[in-house]
N, C-alpha and C positions, 0 to 999 in steps of 0.2 A: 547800668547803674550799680555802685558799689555802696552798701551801707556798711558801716564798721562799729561797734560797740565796745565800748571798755568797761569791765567792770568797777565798781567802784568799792564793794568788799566783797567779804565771803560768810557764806552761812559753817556755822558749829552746832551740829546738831544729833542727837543719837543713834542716827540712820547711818550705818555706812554701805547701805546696798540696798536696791530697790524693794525685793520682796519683803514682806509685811510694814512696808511703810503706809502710813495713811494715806488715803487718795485725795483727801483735801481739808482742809483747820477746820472742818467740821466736826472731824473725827481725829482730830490731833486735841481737843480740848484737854486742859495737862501737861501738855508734853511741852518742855522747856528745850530754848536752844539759847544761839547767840549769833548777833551779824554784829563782823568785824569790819568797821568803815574803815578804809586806807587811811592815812593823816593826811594826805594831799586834797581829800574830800572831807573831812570832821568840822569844817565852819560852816558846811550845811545844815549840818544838826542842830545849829540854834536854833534854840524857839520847838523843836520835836517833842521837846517832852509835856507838851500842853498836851496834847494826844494819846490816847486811851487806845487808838489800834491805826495799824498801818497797813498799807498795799506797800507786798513787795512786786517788782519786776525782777525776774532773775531769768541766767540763761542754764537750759534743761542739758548740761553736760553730757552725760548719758544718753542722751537720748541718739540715737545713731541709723539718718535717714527718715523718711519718713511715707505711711499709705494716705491716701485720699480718703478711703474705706477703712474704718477700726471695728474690734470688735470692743467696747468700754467697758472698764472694772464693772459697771453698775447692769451690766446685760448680755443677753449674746446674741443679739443682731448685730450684721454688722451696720457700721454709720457712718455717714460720713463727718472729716476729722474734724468741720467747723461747727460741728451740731456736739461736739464731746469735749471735755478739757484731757485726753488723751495726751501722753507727753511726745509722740512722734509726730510731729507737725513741721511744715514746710519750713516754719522759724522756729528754733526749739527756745521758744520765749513762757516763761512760766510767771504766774501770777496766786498770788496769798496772799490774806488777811490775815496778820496777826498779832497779836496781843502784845500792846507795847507797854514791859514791864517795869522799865528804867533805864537809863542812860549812864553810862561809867566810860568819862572821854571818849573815844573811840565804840565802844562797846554796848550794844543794844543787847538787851537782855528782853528776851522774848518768850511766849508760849501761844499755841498752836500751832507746832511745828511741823509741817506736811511733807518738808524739803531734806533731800539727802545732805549731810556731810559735805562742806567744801561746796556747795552749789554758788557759783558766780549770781552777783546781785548788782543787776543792771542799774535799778533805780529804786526810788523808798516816795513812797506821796502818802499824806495824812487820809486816815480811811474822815469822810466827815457824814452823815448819813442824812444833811438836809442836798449832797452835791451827786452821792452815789445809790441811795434808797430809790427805785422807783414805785411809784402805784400799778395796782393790775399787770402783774407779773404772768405771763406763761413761758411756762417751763418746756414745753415739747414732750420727748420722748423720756423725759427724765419723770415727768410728774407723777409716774405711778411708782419709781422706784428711788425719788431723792432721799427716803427718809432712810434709807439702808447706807447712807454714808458711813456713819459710825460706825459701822459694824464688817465692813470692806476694806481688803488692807490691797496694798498694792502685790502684783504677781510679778513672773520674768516677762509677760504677754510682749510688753513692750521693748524688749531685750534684745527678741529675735528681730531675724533680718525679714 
């Protein structure tokens, strides 16, 4: 089976390299960027800007190969890659929430930006939090170290082969 994906814009963002990027719009709080929607895709955007924050899908350029086993920004055990949001993963498929600040034709104007420069943007869906909030959440191996996000910038870790 072959799956094929086209992006549908690009991120502009002030990251042009991984290290000290934030590891996730937790910790991008501030940080402004932009997604440029192709024109062939802009009549999807009607109706987006009733929307206060969005899920992006994007593809993890960068990202080159990937372990079953990671060691994550937030620890040093290693884990396996589906218990982490690690960026070397089987699909280099990435996901954010972020703050949708206006709309200028083509042009989202955004902040929490956790995303490199130029990262391809698979897809855009409205964040809505009576669709995506759940109750009684666990967190796993994160739950004693989520609240260090902010404060975690991204390294080469994921760089190497």
């Amino acid at each position: 089976m072959s799956i094929t994906y086209k992006p549908i814009g690009i991120v502009h963002s002030p990251f042009k390299k991984l290290a000290g990027m934030p590891i996730q719009p937790a910790g991008a709080v501030g940080i402004s960027g932009t997604i440029e929607i192709y024109q062939e895709y802009e009549a999807g955007l009607k109706d987006l800007d009733g929307f206060s924050h969005l899920i992006v899908l994007s593809h993890l350029h960068q990202s080159k190969g990937y372990k079953l086993q990671v060691i994550p920004y937030l620890d040093d055990t290693p884990r396996g890659v589906f218990a982490t949001r690690a960026p070397r993963r089987p699909n280099a498929i990435g996901l954010s929430v972020v703050k949708l600040i206006r709309i200028t034709g083509r042009k989202l104007s955004i902040e929490c930006v956790d995303m490199l420069d130029q990262t391809p943007v698979l897809d855009l869906k409205p964040y809505v939090p009576a669709f995506d909030t759940q109750g009684r959440i666990r967190t796993g191996w994160l739950e004693k170290v989520q609240n260090e996000v902010s404060r975690k910038q991204a390294d080469e870790r994921f760089l190497k082969e």
